[in-house]
Phi, psi and omega in degrees: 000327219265346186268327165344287171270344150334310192284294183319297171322287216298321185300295176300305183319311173305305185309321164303305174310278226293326205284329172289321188297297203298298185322287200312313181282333190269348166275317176275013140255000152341298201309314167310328193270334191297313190291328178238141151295149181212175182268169173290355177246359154293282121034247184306284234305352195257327188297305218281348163317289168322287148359298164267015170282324181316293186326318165283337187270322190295337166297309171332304161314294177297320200256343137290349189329290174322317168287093203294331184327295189296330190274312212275333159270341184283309163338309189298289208301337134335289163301321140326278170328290174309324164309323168313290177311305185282335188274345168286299178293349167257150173257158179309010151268322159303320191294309199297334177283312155329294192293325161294309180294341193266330187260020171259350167276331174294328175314304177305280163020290184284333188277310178291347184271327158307344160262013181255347201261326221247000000 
């Protein structure tokens, strides 16, 4: 009885896992089309990017948890591959733009946390 219900928790869990993953990768491209426009076939190929990436930070995390080292390379090469991934799937004036956009939100980021500090 007592392995049932393991195997059940262990099922919803997994199911909880994959459903966070797909939510998490269908929010950053959201994220993306507000900054570009894409095509619908831009579109999938950047949600299943997403996908392993969410998918790769999240393994990292269990399998790594403890290392901070360890956790902090699997990731970068997580990220890295997905950077790989959007730069293939975009053409270079979206990937450039995207990228101008991303370090002028990061900008805002920092000016504001730095007018919260003084």
């Amino acid at each position: 009885m007592k392995a049932k219900i393991l195997f059940c928790f262990l099922c919803v869990s997994l199911i909880c896992v994959a459903q966070t993953a797909a939510t998490h990768a269908q929010q950053m491209v959201e994220s993306v089309t507000r900054d570009i426009t894409l095509s619908a076939e831009q579109i999938t190929q950047l949600t299943s990017a997403a996908t392993e990436y969410v998918s790769a930070i999240q393994m990292a995390n269990e399998q790594y948890g403890s290392s901070e080292e360890a956790l902090v390379q699997a990731k970068a090469a997580a990220l890295q591959e997905y950077s790989a991934q959007m730069q293939a799937i975009l053409t270079d004036e979206q990937y450039q733009t995207l990228q101008q956009k991303q370090i002028e939100r990061r900008n805002t980021l920092l000016n504001q946390l730095k007018e919260g500090q003084q």
